[in-house]
C-alpha atoms as one frame of an Amber mdcrd trajectory, in Angstrom:
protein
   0.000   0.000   0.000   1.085   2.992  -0.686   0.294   7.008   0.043   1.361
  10.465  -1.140   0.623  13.356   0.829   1.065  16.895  -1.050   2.250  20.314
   0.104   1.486  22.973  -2.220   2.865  26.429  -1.412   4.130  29.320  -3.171
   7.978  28.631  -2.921   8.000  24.701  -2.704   5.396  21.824  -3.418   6.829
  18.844  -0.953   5.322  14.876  -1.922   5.048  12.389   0.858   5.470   9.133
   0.268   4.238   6.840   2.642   4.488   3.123   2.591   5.869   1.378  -1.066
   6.208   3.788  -3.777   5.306   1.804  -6.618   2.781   1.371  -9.800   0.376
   4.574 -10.052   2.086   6.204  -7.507   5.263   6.434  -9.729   3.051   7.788
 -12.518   1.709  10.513 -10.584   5.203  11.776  -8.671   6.233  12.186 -12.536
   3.607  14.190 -13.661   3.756  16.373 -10.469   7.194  17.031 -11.086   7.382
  17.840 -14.977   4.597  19.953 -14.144   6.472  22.036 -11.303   9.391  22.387
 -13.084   7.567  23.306 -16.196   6.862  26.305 -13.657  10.036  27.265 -12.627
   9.818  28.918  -9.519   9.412  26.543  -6.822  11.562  23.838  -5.345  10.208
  20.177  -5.428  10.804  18.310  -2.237  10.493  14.409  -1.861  10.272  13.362
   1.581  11.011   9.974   1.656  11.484   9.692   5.730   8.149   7.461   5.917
   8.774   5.577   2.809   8.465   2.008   3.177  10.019   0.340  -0.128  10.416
   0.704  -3.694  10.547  -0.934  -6.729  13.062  -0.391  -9.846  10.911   1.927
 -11.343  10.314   3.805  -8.127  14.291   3.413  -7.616  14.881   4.542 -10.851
  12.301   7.928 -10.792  13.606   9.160  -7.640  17.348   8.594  -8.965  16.548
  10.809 -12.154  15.044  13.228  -9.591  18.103  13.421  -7.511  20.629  13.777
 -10.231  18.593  16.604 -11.793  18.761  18.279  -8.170  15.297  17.519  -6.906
  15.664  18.144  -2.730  15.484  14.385  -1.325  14.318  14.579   3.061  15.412
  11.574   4.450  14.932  11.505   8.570  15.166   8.241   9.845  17.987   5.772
   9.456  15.642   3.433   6.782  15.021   6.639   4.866  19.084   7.432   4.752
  19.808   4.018   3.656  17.182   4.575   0.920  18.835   7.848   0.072  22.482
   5.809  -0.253  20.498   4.278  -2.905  19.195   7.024  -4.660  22.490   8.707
  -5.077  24.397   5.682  -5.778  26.022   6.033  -9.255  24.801   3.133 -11.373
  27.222   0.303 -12.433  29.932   1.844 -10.076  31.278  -0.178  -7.556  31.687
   0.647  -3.815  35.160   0.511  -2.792  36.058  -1.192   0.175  38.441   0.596
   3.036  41.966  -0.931   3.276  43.233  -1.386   6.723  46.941  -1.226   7.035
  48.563  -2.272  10.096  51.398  -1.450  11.919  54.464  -4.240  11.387  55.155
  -6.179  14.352  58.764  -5.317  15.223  60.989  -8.372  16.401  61.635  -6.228
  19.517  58.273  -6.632  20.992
């Protein structure tokens, strides 16, 4: 199940999502958003702090969003690991840390 709640103002218009953001849902974010920026003058905000899931096409809206500077609110730790996705460049690995460590010396 899914929700969107919508905040409509004269600098900003802010979308909700609540629960999976998936199937009409995805539709309708889209047509908010071309529509906004079609505008001009506000900012569009996703808040995904309440979000409970996505699927690829939900994963792969809110990506175009984020690299064409949408805001993204994230507020809880679920929501932050969701925005790691989001802003994850596709195909590029992670790199892992490298831990060096000290030699023993034969003197200890």
């Amino acid at each position: 199940m899914h929700n969107l709640i919508f905040q409509d103002n004269a600098t900003e218009f802010r979308v909700k999502i609540i629960g999976r953001f998936a199937g009409a849902a995805i539709a309708r974010v889209r047509r908010l958003w071309r529509t906004v920026v079609k505008e001009g003058d506000r900012r569009f905000v996703i808040d995904i702090s309440q979000m409970a899931d996505y699927d690829s096409a939900g994963s792969s809206l809110l990506h175009d969003m984020f690299r064409y500077g949408v805001t993204i609110a994230a507020a809880t730790p679920k929501s932050l690991v969701f925005l790691g996705e989001i802003s994850r460049v596709p195909g590029k690995r992670e790199r892992g840390i490298l831990v060096h460590r000290r030699p023993v010396s034969a003197l200890s």
